[in-house]
N, C-alpha and C positions, 0 to 999 in steps of 0.2 A: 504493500500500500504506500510507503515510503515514495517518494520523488517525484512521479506523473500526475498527471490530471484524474481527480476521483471521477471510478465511473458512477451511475446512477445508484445502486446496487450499494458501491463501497460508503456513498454519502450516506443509504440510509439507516445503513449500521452504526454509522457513526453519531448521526443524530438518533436513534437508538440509545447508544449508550451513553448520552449527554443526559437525554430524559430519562434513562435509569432502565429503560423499559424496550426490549427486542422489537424493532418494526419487523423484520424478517427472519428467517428461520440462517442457522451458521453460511459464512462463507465456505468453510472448510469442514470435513467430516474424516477426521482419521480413522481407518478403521483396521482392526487386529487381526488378523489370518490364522496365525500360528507362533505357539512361544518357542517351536525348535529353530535351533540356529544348528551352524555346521561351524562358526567359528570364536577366539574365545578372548575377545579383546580383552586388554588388561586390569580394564574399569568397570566393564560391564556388571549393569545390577543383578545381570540372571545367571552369565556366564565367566567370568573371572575365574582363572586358575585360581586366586588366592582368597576366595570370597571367603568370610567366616561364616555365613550359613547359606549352604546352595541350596539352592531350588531342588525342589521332589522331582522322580523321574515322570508322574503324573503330569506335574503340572508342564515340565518338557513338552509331553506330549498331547496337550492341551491342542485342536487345530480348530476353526469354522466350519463346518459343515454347508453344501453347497445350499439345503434350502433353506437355511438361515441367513445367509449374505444376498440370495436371492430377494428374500421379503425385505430385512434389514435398507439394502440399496434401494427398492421402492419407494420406501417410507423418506431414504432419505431424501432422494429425488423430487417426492411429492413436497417437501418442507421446503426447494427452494434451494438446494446447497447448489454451489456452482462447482467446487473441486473435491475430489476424493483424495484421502491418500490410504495406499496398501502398504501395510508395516505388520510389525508382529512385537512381541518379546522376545521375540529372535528374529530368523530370517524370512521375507514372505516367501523367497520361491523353495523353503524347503515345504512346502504348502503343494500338495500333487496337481490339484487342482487352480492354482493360480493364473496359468491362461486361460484359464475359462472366466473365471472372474474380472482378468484385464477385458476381455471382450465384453464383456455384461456392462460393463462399468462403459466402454465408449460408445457402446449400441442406445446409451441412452443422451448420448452427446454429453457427456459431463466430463471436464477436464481431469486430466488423473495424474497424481504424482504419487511414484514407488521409491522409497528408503528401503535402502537394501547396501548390502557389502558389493553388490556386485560378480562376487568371485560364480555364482549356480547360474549367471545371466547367460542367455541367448541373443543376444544385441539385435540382432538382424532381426530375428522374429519379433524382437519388443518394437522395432521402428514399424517392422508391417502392420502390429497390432495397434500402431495408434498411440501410442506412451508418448502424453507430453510433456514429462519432467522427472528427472530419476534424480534422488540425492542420494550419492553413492560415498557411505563413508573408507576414506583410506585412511586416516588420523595419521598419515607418511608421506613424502614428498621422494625418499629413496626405497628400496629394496631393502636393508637392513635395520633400517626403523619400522617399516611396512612387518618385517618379522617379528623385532621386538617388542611390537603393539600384539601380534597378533600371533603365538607364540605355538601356534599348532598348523601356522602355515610356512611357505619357502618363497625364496625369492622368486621362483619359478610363477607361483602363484600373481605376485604384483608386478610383473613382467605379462602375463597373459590380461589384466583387468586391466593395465592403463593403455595397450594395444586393442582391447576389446570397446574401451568407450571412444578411443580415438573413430572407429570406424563408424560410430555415429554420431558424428559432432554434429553432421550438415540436416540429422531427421530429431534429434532427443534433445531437449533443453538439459544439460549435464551440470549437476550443482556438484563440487569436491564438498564433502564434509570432514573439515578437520577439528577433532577433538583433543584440545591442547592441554597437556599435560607434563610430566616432569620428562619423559620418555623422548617428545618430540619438541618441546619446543623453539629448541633450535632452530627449526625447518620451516619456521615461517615463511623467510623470503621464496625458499625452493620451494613450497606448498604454493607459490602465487605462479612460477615457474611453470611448474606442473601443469597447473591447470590452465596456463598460457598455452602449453604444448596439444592439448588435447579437444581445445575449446569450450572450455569450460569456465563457469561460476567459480567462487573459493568462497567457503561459509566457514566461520570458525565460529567456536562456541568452545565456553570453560568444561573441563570436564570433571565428573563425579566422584571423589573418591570412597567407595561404599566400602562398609567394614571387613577389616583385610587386605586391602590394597592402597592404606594410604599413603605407603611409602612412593607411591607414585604423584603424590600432590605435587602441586607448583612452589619454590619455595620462594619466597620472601623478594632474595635474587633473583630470581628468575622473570617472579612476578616485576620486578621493577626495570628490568631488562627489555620484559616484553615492552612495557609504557614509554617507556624512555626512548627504545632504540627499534627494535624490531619489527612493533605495529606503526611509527611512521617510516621505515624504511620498504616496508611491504605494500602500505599505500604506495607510494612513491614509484615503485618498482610495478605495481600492478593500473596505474595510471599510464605509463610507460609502454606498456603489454596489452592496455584493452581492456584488460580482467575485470571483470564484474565481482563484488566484496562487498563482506559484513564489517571490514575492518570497525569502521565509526560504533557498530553495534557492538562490538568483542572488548571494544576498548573500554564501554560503558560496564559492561558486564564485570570487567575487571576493575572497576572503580573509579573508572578516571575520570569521564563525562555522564551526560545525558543530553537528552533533546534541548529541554529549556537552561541548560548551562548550571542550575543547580543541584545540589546533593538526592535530589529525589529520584528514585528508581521510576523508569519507565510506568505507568497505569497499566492493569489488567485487562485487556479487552478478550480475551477469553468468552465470556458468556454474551458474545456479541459476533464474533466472527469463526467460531471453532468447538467443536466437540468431536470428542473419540468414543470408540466403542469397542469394548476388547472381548478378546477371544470369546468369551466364554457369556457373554452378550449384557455384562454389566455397563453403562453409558458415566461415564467421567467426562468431569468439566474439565479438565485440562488434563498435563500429562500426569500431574500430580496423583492420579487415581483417589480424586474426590467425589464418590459415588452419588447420582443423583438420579437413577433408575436403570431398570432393566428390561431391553427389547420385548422378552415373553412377557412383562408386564401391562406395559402400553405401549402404543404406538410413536415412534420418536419425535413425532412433533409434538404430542401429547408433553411429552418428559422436556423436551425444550422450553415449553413454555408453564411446568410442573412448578408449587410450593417449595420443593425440594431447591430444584434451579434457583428461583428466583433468592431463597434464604443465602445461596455462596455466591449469588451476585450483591444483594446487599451488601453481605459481610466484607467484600474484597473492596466494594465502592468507598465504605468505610474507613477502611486500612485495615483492617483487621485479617495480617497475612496469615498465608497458612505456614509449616514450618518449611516445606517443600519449596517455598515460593523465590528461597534466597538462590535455590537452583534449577530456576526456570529454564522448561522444557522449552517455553514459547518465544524466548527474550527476541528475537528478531523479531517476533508479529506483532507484540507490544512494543518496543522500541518505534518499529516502523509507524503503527497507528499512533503511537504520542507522538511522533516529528511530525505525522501530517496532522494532528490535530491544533498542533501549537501554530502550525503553517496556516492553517485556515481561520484560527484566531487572528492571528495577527496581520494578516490581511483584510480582516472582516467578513469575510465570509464564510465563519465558522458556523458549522450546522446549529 
C-alpha cells in the first residue's frame, strides 16, 4: 500500500479503520495448507534443530483437506478478499494437493501469492498456472550461509533455487525473503546483489529467536552495525541495481525510524486489510495466532465481522499490545499502511 496512488478498495479500508469499523471484508487472506516442511531453518518456531520443545509428529502432519479449502476459498471470495496467500507451518508444496489449489484459487480470478522455500518448486509449471507472487525465503545471499541457515540442506540445493527463480523472472513477481539474524547478517549488501541477479524484490525482516536457538540472536554489535552501516549501504547499493526493498521498513523494525519520525511503532491494520486461516481451520487475526473463530463454525464473513473480531480490534486501537506484537509477522503491511496514512493526512486528503 506504501508509495502509489490508493486504489478505491485500499481507500476504503483505510477509512474503515479510521472509523474503527471494516467497510469491506480483508485485502489479504493467508491461508494454511500444511505444517510439514522438508527443511529446518535455524529459527524456525516448528522446525529448528535446536528448539527446546518440538512440535508432535501429529501436528507435523496436520495438512487441508481438499473440501475444506474448496468451501473455505468461497466464502472467502464471497467477502470480497482480492489476494490469497498459500503458506503453511511448514512448506505449502509439501501439500500433495497444492496444484490443484493454485488453480482453484486463479479460476476465481483472485491474485495469489505462495511463501515457500522454494527448494519442492516446479517454476515452469507455477508461471503456467498463473502465480502472481512467490516470496521465496533464502535468509543467504551465498551457498555457505544458505547451509548454515539451513542445516539439512547442501550447496547443491541453493545453486539449483537461485537458477530455478532466475528462469522466471520475466512470468512470477519474485520477493527474496531475508530473515536477518546473527548467522547472516553480514550479507546484506550480497542479499541486495542476489536479488539484483535474478530479478527480484529483497524483503528483510528481524528474525525470531524461539527457545533454544537464541544463540543465534543479533547482538548488540551487530545490531548497530546493521543501523549505522549496512542498511544505508544496501539502500544505496540497491538504488544503484533497480532492487525493489523493505530496507526503510527493517530499519524501523530494528528501532531506528518510523513513518511519522517519532518513537511510535507502526498502527495495527491487521483487522482491516488481512486475516489467516490455519490448517486445521481455526481463523487468527494476525500471525500472532489470536483466535477469533473457526471455518466449521461460521461462515468467514460471519467471523470477520464477529464480537470476537471486533473485541482485538478494539483492544489493539487502544494500544493494548499483544505480547507477540513486539514481533510482528505483519510489520511491512502496517509500516506501509501508517506511511500512506500519514501521506494522506498531510496532504489533506486523509480518508
Amino acid at each position: 500500500m506504501k508509495g502509489g496512488p490508493l486504489s478505491p478498495s485500499q481507500h476504503e479500508r483505510l477509512q474503515g479503520f479510521v472509523e474503527r469499523r471494516p467497510r469491506l471484508g480483508p485485502e489479504t487472506v493467508h491461508v494454511d495448507v500444511t505444517n510439514a516442511c522438508n527443511l529446518d531453518c535455524v529459527t524456525c518456531w516448528n522446525y529448528a534443530p535446536g528448539l527446546a520443545t518440538s512440535k508432535t509428529a501429529a501436528w507435523k502432519a496436520q495438512r487441508m483437506d481438499e473440501k475444506t479449502f474448496q468451501r473455505v476459498l468461497g466464502e472467502i471470495a464471497g467477502a470480497g478478499v482480492e489476494r490469497i496467500i498459500l503458506s503453511g507451518g511448514g512448506e505449502p508444496f509439501m501439500h500433495p494437493r497444492i496444484h490443484e489449489f493454485i488453480a482453484q484459487v486463479k479460476a476465481r480470478h483472485l491474485a495469489l501469492t505462495i511463501i515457500s522455500n522454494g527448494t519442492l518448486c516446479d517454476f515452469d509449471r507455477l508461471a503456467r498456472l498463473g502465480v502472481d507472487q512467490m516470496l521465496i525465503n533464502t535468509s543467504a545471499a551465498t551457498a555457505d550461509t544458505y547451509v548454515a541457515y539451513h542445516p539439512n540442506q547442501t550447496i547443491e540445493t541453493f545453486v539449483r533455487l537461485v537458477d530455478g527463480i532466475a528462469t522466471v523472472r520475466h512470468h512470477i513477481a519474485i520477493n527474496l525473503v531475508q530473515v536477518i539474524n546473527a548467522l547472516n547478517a553480514h550479507e546484506l549488501v550480497a542479499m541486495v546483489d542476489l536479488a539484483a541477479s535474478v530479478g527480484a524484490r529483497c524483503s528483510f525482516k528481524l528474525g525470531d529467536t524461539p527457545p533454544g536457538t537464541e544463540a543465534c540472536a543479533l547482538t548488540d554489535v551487530q545490531r548497530k552495525a546493521l543501523l549505522d552501516n549496512a542498511i544505508p549501504t544496501a539502500a544505496a547499493r540497491a538504488r544503484q541495481l533497480c532492487v525493489r526493498h523493505n530496507l526503510d521498513a527493517f530499519a524501523a523494525q530494528l528501532g531506528q525510524a518510523n513513518p511519522g519520525g517519532g518513537p511510535e511503532p507502526p498502527l495495527c491494520f491487521a483487522g482491516y486489510l488481512y486475516s489467516r486461516v490455519f490448517v486445521d481451520g481455526r481463523v487468527f487475526f494476525c500471525c500472532e495466532h489470536i483466535e477469533v473463530g473457526h471455518v466449521d463454525q461460521a461462515p468467514f464473513a460471519e467471523i470477520w465481522e464477529s464480537p470476537a473480531y471486533e473485541a482485538v480490534r478494539r483492544r489493539l486501537h487502544l494500544g493494548d499490545a499483544y505480547p507477540g506484537c513486539a514481533r510482528c509477522g505483519k510489520h511491512d503491511m502496517n509500516f506501509g499502511a501508517t506511511h500512506q496514512l500519514a501521506r494522506l493526512k498531510a496532504d489533506g486528503s486523509s480518508p
